[in-house]
C-alpha positions as CSV (number, residue, x, y, z in Angstrom):
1,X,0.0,0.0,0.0
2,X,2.5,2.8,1.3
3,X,4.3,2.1,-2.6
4,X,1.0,2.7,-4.2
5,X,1.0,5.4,-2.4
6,X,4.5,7.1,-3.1
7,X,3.7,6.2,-6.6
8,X,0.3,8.2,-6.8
9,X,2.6,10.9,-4.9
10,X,5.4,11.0,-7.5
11,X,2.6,10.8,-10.7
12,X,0.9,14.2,-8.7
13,X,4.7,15.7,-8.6
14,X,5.3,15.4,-12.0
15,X,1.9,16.7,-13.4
16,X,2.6,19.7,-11.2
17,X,6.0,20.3,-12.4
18,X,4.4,20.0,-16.3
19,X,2.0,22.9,-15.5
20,X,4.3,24.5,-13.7
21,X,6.7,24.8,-16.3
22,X,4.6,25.8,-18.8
23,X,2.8,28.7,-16.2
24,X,6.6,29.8,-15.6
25,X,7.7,30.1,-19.5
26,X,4.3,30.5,-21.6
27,X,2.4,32.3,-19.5
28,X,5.1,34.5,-17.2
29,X,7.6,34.7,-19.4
30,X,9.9,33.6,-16.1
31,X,12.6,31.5,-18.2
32,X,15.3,31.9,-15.1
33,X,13.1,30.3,-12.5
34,X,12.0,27.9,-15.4
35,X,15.6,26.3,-16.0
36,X,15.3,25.3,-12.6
37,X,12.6,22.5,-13.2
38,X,14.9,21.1,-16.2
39,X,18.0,19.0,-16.7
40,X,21.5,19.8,-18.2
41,X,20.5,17.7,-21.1
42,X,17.2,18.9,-22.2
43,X,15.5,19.1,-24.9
44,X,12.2,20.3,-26.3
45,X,11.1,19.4,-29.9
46,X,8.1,21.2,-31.7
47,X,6.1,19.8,-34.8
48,X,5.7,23.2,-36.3
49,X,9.5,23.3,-36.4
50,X,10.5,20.2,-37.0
51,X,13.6,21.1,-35.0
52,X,15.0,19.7,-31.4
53,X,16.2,22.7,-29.7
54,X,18.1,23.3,-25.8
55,X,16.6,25.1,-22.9
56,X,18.1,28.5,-23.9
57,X,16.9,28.4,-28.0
58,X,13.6,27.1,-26.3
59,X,13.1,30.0,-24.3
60,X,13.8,32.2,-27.0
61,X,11.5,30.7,-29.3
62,X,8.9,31.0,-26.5
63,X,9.9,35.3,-25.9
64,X,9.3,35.1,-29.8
65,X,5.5,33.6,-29.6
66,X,4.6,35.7,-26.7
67,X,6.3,38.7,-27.6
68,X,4.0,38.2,-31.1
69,X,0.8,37.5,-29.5
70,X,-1.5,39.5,-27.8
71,X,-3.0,38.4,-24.2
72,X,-1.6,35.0,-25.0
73,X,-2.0,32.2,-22.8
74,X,-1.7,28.8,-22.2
75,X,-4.7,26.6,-20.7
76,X,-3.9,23.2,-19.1
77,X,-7.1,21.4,-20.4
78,X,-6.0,17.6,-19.2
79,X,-3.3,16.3,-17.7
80,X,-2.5,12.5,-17.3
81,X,1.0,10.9,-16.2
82,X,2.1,7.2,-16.0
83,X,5.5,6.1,-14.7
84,X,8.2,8.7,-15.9
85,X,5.9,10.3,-18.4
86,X,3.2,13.0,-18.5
87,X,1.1,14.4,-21.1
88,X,-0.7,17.6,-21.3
89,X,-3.4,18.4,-23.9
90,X,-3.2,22.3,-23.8
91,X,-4.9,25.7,-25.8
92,X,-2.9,28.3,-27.3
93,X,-4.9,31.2,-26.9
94,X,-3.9,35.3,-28.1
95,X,-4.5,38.0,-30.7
96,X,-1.1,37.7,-33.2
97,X,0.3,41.2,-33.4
98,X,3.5,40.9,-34.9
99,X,4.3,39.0,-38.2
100,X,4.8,35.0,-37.1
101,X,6.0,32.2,-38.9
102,X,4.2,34.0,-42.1
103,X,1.3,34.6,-40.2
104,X,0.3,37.6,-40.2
105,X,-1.2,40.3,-37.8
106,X,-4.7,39.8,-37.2
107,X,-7.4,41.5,-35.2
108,X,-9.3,38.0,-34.2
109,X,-8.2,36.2,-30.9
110,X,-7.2,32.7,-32.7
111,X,-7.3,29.2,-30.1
112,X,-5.7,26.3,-31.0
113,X,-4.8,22.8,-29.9
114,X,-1.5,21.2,-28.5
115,X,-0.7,17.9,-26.9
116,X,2.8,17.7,-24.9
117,X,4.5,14.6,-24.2
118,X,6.8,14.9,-20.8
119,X,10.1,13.0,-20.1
120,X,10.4,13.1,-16.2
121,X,13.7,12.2,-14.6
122,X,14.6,12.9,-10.8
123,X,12.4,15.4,-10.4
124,X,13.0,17.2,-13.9
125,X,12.1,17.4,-16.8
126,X,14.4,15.7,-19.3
127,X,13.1,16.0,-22.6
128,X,9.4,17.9,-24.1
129,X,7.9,17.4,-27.4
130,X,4.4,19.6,-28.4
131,X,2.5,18.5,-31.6
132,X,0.3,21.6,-32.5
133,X,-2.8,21.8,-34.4
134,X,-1.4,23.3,-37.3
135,X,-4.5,22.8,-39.3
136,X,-7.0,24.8,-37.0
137,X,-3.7,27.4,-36.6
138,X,-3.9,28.0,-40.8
139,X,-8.2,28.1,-40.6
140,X,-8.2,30.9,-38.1
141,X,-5.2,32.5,-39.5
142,X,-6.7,32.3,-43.1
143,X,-3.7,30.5,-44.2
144,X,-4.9,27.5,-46.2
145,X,-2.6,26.3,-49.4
146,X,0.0,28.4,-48.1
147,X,3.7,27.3,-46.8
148,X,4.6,28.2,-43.3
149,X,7.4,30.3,-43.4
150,X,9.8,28.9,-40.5
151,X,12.4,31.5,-40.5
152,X,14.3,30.9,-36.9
153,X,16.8,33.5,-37.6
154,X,15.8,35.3,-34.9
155,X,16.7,32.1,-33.0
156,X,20.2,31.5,-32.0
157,X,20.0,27.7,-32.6
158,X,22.8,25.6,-31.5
């Protein structure tokens, strides 16, 4: 019983550190306090990038987004964790002021769909990978038939 237990306790702990990650970095923009909930080693790969990036490109890809979007915010919708794992399903939410990813500036507040999956190990978080809903992104965005323009420049990828 009292294993059960410390593994319901360690499954809570690592769906708090998830949402506490993503409060810290999408939603406060608090990347110092942030790099404390992740390993040396990690690593955070995006489908709309098709790229594996390191804590420091991460958080500037995520200044990028929020410094492009309007009231943006990220809303935990579910959360469910097994073992060393956690996934999140999760809505983007904002108005995109600023030119993104050949999206451009838009007066309507556009939501969209993301599901995480978590690599947890001793207490932090290893390795992150976000598939985004893309399609519904290029619907609101009027966007259809059109290539994303993934220009990371900005980015100081290494």
């Amino acid at each position: 019983m009292s294993s059960e237990i410390d593994n319901n306790k360690r499954l809570e702990e690592n769906k708090k550190l998830a949402g506490k990650f993503i409060e810290l970095t999408w939603n406060q923009g608090r990347f110092n306090l942030a790099r404390n909930l992740v390993r040396r080693d990690f690593n955070y790969h995006v489908s709309l990038m098709n790229q594996t990036f390191g804590y420091d490109t991460t958080a500037q890809m995520i200044q990028m987004i929020r410094n492009s979007m309007e009231d943006f915010e990220v809303m935990i919708e579910d959360v469910i964790a097994e073992g060393d794992r956690v996934v999140t399903q999760s809505s983007f939410c904002g108005t995109l002021v600023k030119p993104m990813f050949g999206f451009q500036p838009s007066k309507n507040v556009v939501t969209f769909a993301a599901v995480s999956f978590w690599q947890i190990k001793k207490g932090q978080i290893q390795s992150l990978s976000t598939l985004l809903d893309t399609a519904e992104l290029m619907r609101q965005m009027h966007h259809e038939g059109k290539e994303l323009e993934l220009d990371l420049a900005e980015l100081e990828i290494g």
